[in-house]
C-alpha positions in Angstrom: 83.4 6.6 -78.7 84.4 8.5 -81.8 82.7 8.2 -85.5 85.8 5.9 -86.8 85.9 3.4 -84.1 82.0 3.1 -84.1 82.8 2.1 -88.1 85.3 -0.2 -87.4 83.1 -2.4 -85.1 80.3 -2.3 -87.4 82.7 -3.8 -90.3 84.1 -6.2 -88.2 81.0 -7.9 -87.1 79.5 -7.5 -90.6 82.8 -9.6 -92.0 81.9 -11.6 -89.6 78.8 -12.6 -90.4 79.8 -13.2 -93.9 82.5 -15.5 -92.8 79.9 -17.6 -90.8 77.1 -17.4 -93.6 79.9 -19.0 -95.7 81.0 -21.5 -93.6 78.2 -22.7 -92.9 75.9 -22.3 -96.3 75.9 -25.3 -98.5 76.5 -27.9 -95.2 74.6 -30.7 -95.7 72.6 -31.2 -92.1 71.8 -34.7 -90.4 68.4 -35.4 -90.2 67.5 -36.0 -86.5 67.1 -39.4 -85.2 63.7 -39.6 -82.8 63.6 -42.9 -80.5 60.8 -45.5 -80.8 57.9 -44.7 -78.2 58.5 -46.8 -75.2 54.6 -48.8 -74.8 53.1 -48.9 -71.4 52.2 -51.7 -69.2 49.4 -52.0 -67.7 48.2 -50.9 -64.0 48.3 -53.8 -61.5 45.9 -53.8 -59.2 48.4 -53.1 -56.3 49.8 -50.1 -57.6 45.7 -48.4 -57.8 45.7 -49.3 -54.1 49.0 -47.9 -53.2 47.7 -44.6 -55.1 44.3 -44.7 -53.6 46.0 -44.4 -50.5 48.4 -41.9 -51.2 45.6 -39.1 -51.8 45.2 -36.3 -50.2 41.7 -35.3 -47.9 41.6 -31.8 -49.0 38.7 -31.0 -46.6 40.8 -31.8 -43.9 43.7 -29.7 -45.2 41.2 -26.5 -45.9 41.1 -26.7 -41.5 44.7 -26.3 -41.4 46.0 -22.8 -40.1 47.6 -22.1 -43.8 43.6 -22.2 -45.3 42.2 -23.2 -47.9 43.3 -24.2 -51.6 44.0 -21.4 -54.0 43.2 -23.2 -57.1 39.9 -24.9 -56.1 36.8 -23.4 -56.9 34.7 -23.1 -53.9 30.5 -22.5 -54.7 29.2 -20.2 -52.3 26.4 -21.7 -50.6 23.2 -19.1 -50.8 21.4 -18.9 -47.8 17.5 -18.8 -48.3 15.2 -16.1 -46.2 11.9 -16.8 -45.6 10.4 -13.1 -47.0 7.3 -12.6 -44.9 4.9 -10.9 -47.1 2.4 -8.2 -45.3 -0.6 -6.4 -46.6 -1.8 -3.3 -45.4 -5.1 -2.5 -46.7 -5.5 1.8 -45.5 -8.7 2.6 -47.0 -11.4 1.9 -50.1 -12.9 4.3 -52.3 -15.9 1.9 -53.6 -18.4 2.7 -56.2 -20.6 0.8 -58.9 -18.8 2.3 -61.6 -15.1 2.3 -60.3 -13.2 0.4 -57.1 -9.4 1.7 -55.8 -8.0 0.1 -53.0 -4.7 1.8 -50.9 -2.5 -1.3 -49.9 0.9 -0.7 -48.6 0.0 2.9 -49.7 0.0 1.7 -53.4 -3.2 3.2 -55.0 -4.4 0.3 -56.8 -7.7 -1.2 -59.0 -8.9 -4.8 -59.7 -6.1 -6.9 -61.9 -3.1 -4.9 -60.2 -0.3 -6.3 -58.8 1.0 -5.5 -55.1 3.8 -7.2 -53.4 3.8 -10.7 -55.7 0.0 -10.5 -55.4 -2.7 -10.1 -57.9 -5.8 -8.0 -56.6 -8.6 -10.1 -57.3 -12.0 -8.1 -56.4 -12.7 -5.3 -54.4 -15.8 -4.7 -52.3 -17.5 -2.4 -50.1 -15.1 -3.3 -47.0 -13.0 -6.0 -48.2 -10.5 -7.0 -50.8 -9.5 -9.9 -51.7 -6.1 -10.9 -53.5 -4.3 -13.8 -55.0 -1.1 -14.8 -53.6 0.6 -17.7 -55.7 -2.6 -19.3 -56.6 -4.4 -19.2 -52.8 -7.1 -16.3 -52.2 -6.2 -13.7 -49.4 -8.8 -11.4 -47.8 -8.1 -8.5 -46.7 -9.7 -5.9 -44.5 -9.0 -2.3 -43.8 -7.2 -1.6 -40.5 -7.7 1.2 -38.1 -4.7 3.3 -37.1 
């Protein structure tokens, strides 16, 4: 398409629009009628029982071959472990002055924390800990 013809079209559709801007400026426009809101009757009580009825068991559906529903949120149900706690007292280095303890090869002194448990006192061949409020005792094992 050449420079001339490319003109031509623009001035035609520009005279265009001025033709239709005049036409139609200065027209007066109906204002737009909007129906009365239709009121509602009540439910009866037959028509709750015919709905009642016509829902749908989704947990049956969800065991259908075609699975489950997209759009339904589904909680994931956590599964609870009973955590067995263990510990391993491997030796005590006791004096007057200062008391460490090796449990579960954690180097540890009274008032530390090992595995959820607070360590309570240490003695000569024993110590004992606090596990959730109840007092264990602990001696060292051989091995």
């Amino acid at each position: 398409m050449n420079e001339k013809t490319r003109q031509r079209i623009v001035f035609a559709c520009l005279g265009l629009a001025i033709v239709w801007g005049t036409l139609n400026f200065g027209k007066s426009k109906k204002p737009i009628s909007v129906p009365e809101p239709k009121t509602i009757k009540a439910l009866e009580a037959s028509t709750t029982t015919r709905t009642a009825q016509a829902l749908i068991d989704v947990e049956q559906y969800e065991k259908e071959a075609w699975g489950k529903d997209p759009f339904r949120h589904y909680r994931k149900k956590k599964e609870i472990t009973p955590v067995t706690l263990s510990w391993n007292l491997s030796g005590i280095v006791y004096s007057p002055d200062n008391q460490i303890a090796v449990i579960n090869n954690k180097t540890v002194r009274v008032g530390d924390r090992v595995d959820q448990a607070r360590v309570i006192q240490i003695k000569k061949d024993q110590v004992l800990i606090e596990h959730h409020g109840s007092p264990v005792t602990l001696t060292v094992t051989k091995g």
